[in-house]
KETOR-422988 format. One line per field, with one value per residue (C-alpha): residue number from 1; x, y, z; residue in one letter; chain. Coordinates in nm, 2 decimals. Layout:
% residues N
lumvo [NUM,...]
px [X,...]
py [Y,...]
pz [Z,...]
fise [A,...]
dodren [A,...]
% end
This chain:
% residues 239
lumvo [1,2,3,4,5,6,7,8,9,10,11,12,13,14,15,16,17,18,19,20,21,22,23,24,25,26,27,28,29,30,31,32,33,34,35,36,37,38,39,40,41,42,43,44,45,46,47,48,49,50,51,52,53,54,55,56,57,58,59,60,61,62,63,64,65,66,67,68,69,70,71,72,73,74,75,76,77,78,79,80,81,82,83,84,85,86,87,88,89,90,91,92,93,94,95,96,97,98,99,100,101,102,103,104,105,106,107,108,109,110,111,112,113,114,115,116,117,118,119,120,121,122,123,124,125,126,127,128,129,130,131,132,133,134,135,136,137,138,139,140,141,142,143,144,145,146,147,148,149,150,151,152,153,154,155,156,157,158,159,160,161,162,163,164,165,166,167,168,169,170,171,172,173,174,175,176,177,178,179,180,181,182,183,184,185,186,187,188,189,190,191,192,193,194,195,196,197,198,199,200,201,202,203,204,205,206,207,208,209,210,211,212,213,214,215,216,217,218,219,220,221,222,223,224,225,226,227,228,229,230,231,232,233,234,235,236,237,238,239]
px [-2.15,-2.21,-1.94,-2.00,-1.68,-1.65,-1.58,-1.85,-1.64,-1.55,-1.84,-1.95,-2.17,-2.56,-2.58,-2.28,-2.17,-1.93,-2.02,-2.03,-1.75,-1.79,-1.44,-1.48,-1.22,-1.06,-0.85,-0.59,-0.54,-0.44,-0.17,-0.20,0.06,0.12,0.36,0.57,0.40,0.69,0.74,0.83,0.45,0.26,0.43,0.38,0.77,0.78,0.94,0.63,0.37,0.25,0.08,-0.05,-0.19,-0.58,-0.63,-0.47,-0.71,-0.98,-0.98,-0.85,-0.55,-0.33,-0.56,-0.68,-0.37,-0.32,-0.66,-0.62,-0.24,-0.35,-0.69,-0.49,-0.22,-0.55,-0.64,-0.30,-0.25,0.06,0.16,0.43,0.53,0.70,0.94,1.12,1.45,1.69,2.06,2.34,2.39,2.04,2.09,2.33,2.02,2.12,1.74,1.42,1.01,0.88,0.73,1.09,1.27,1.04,1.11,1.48,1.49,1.22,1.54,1.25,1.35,1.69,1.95,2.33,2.36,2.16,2.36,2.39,2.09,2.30,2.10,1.78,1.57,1.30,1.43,1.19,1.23,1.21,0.84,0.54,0.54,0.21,0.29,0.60,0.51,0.34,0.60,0.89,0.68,0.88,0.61,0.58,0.80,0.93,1.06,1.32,1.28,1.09,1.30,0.99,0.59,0.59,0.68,0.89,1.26,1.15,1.09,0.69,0.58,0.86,0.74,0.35,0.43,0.63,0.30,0.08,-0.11,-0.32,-0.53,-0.39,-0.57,-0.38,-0.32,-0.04,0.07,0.08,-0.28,-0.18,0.20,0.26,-0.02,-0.18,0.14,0.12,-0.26,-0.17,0.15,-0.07,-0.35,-0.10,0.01,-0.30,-0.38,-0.67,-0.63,-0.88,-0.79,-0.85,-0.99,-0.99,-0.64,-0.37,-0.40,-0.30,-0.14,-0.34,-0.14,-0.20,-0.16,-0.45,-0.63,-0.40,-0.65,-0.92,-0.72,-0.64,-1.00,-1.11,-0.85,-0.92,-1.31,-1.12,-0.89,-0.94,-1.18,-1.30,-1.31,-1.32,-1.31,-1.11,-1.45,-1.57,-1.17,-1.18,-1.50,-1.45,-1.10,-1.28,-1.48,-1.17,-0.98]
py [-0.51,-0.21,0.02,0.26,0.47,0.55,0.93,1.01,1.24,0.96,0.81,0.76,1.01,0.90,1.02,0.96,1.07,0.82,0.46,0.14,-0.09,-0.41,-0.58,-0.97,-1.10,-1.36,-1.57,-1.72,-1.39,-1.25,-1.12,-0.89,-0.61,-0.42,-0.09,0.02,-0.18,-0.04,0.08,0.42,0.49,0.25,0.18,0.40,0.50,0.57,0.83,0.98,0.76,1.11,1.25,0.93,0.84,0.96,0.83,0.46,0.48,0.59,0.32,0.02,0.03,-0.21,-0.52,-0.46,-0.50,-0.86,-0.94,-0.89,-1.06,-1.38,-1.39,-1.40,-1.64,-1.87,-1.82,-1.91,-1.59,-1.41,-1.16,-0.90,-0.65,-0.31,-0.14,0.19,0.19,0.50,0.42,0.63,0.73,0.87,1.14,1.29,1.33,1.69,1.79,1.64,1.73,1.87,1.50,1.32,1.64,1.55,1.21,1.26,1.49,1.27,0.98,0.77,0.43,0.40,0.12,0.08,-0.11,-0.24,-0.52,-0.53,-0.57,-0.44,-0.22,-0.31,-0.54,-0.32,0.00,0.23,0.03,-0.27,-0.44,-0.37,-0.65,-0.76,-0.87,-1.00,-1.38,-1.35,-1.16,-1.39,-1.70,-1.78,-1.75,-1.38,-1.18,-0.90,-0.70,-0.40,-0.05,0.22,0.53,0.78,0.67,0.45,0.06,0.26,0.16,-0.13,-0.48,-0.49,-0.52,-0.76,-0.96,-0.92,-1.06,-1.37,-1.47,-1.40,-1.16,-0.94,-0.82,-0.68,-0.63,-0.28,-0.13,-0.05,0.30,0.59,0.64,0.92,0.89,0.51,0.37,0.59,0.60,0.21,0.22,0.50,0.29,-0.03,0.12,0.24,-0.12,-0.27,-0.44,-0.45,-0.29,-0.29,-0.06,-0.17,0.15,0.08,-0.12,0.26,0.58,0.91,1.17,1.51,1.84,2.22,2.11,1.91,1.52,1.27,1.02,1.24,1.34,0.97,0.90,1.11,0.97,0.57,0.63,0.77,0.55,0.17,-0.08,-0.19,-0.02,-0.28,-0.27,-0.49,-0.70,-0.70,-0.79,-1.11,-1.21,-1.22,-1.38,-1.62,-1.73,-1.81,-2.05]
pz [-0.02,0.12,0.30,0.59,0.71,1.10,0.93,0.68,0.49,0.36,0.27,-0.08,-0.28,-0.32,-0.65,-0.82,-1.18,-1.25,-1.35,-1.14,-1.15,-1.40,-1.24,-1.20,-0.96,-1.14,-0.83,-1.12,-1.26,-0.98,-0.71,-0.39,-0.36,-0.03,-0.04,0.25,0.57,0.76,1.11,1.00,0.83,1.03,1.41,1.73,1.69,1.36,1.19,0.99,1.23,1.39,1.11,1.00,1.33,1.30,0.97,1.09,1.34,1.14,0.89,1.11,0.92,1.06,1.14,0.83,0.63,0.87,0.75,0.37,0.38,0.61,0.36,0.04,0.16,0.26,-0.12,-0.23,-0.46,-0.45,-0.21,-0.33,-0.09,-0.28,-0.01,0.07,0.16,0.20,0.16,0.22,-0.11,-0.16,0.08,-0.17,-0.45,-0.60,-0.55,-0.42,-0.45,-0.08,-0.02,-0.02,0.15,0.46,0.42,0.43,0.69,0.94,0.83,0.73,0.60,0.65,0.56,0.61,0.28,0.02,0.08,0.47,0.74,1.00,1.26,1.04,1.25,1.46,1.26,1.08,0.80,0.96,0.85,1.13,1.37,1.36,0.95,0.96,0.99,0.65,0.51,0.60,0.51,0.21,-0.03,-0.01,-0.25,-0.13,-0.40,-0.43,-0.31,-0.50,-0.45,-0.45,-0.48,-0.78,-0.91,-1.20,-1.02,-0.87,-1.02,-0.87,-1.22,-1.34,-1.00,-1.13,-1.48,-1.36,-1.12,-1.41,-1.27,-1.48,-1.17,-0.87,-0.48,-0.38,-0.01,0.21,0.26,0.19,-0.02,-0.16,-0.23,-0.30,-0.32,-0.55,-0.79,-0.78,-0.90,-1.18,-1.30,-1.28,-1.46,-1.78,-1.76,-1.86,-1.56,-1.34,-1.01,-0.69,-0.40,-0.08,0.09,0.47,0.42,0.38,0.55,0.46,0.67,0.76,0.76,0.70,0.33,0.36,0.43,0.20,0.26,0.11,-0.17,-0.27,-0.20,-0.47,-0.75,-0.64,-0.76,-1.05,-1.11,-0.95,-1.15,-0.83,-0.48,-0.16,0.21,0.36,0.44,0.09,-0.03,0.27,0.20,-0.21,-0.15,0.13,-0.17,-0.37,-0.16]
fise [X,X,X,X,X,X,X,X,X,X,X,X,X,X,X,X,X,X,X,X,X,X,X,X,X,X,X,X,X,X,X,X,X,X,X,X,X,X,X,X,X,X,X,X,X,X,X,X,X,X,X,X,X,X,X,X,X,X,X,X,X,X,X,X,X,X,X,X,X,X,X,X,X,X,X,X,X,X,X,X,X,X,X,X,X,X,X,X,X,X,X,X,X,X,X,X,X,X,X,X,X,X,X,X,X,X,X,X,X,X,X,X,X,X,X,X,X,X,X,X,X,X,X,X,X,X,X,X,X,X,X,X,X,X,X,X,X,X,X,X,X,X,X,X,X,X,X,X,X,X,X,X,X,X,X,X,X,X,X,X,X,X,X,X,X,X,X,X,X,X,X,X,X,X,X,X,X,X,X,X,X,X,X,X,X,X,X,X,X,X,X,X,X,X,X,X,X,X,X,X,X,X,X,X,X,X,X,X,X,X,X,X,X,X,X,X,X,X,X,X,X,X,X,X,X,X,X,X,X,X,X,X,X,X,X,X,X,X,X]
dodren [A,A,A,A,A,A,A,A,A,A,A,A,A,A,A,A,A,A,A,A,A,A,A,A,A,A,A,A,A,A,A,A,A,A,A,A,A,A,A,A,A,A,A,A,A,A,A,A,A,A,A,A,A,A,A,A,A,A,A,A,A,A,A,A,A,A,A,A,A,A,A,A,A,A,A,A,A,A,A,A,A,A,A,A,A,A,A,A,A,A,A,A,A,A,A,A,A,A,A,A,A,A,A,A,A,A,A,A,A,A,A,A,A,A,A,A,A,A,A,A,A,A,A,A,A,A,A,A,A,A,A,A,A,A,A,A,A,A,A,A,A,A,A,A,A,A,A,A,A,A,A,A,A,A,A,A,A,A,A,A,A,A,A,A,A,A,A,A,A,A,A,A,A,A,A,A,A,A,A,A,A,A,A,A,A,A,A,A,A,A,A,A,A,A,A,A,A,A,A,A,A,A,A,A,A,A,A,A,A,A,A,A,A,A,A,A,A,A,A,A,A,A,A,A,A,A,A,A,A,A,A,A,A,A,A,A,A,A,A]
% end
C-alpha cells in the first residue's frame, strides 16, 4: 500500500539502498503497544504539546492513534499502553541527560504517588481524552512507567511475553525518544516490531526535526513500516 506524507520530507526515497520488508503479520502472534498517549505530549495544554504541535498536525497524530487502538480492539489483539509518570522522588535524580532535564523542568507527567491518583485525572499525565474509553476498557493493559525512553524499568516486555506476543504494532509518542527506544529494546528482544509512522510525532527545535531523525532509524530498524491506513486495513483483515 502506498504512503504519501502531507510533508514530503518525509516521503520515502525512490531508489532505496536498503532491502524491502519480508514481515508477515501474524494476528495470534501479536500485541499493539502505545507509549505515553498523554495530555502533556499530545493535548492543546500540555506541558511539552508546543513543540510537538506541527508535527501532530502533520501526521494526523491523534485520530490516528484512535484509529489504530479502536482497529486492534476490533481484532481482539492486545493493547498494552507503556506510561511516563514523574513522582516526587524522581525530581531528586543526582543527574539527568538534557532530554529529561527539559522534561523535569516543563513538570511533564507528574504524580502525587505511585500509589495515589489524587489531582491526576485531566493532569498532564492524565491519558488524552479522545483515547481514554479504550484505555479504561478493561481489556487494555496499562503497564508501569518507563522512567526515561525505554521498556528497560517497566514490565512492557514481561506484559508482551504473558500475551504471547512475538510481534508488536508500535506508535504513541515521542518517535524519537520512546518510541524509538521501545523499537531498539524490542528489536534486541527478538521480536518483531512494525512502526506505525503517521501514529507519533516528534518535536522540532533549534536542535533539529525529531520526527525526521526517528524517520531515518525506523527504516533502519522496524521489520515493517505502516501508516495508520495500511496498519487498519491489515488489522481489518484480521478480525
Amino acid at each position: 500500500m502506498s504512503y504519501t506524507p502531507s510533508n514530503p520530507a518525509y516521503a520515502d526515497p525512490s531508489d532505496p539502498a536498503l532491502p524491502p520488508s519480508s514481515f508477515v503479520f501474524d494476528r495470534n502472534k501479536a500485541a499493539l503497544v502505545i507509549t505515553d498517549p498523554q495530555i502533556d505530549f499530545l493535548g492543546e495544554n500540555g506541558a511539552a504539546y508546543g513543540v510537538f504541535a506541527e508535527s501532530i498536525a502533520e501526521q494526523g497524530t491523534v485520530p490516528n492513534l484512535r484509529r489504530l487502538m479502536v482497529a486492534a480492539r476490533d481484532a481482539d489483539i492486545p493493547i498494552i499502553i507503556s506510561p511516563h509518570y514523574y513522582y516526587p522522588h524522581d525530581d531528586r535524580w543526582q543527574f539527568n541527560a538534557p532530554g529529561e532535564s527539559l522534561m523535569h523542568k516543563l513538570g511533564m507527567f507528574k504524580r502525587q504517588d505511585p500509589l495515589s491518583i489524587e489531582g491526576f485525572k485531566d493532569s498532564g499525565a492524565d491519558w488524552l481524552p479522545v483515547l481514554k474509553d479504550v484505555i479504561e476498557d478493561g481489556r487494555t493493559i496499562v503497564c508501569s512507567p518507563h522512567k526515561i525512553a525505554g521498556p528497560q524499568t517497566n514490565d512492557t516486555l514481561f506484559q508482551l511475553r504473558k500475551t504471547g506476543a512475538t510481534q508488536v504494532i508500535l506508535a504513541g509518542m515521542a518517535a524519537n525518544f520512546c518510541v524509538e527506544s521501545h523499537l531498539r529494546d524490542f528489536a534486541e528482544h527478538g521480536l518483531e516490531v512494525a512502526v506505525v509512522r503517521d501514529a507519533t510525532a516528534g518535536s522540532k527545535i533549534p536542535e533539529g526535526d525529531a520526527y525526521a531523525a526517528a524517520l531515518l532509524n525506523f527504516r533502519w530498524f522496524a521489520n515493517a513500516l505502516w501508516s495508520t491506513n495500511e496498519a487498519v486495513s491489515i488489522l481489518g483483515a484480521a478480525a
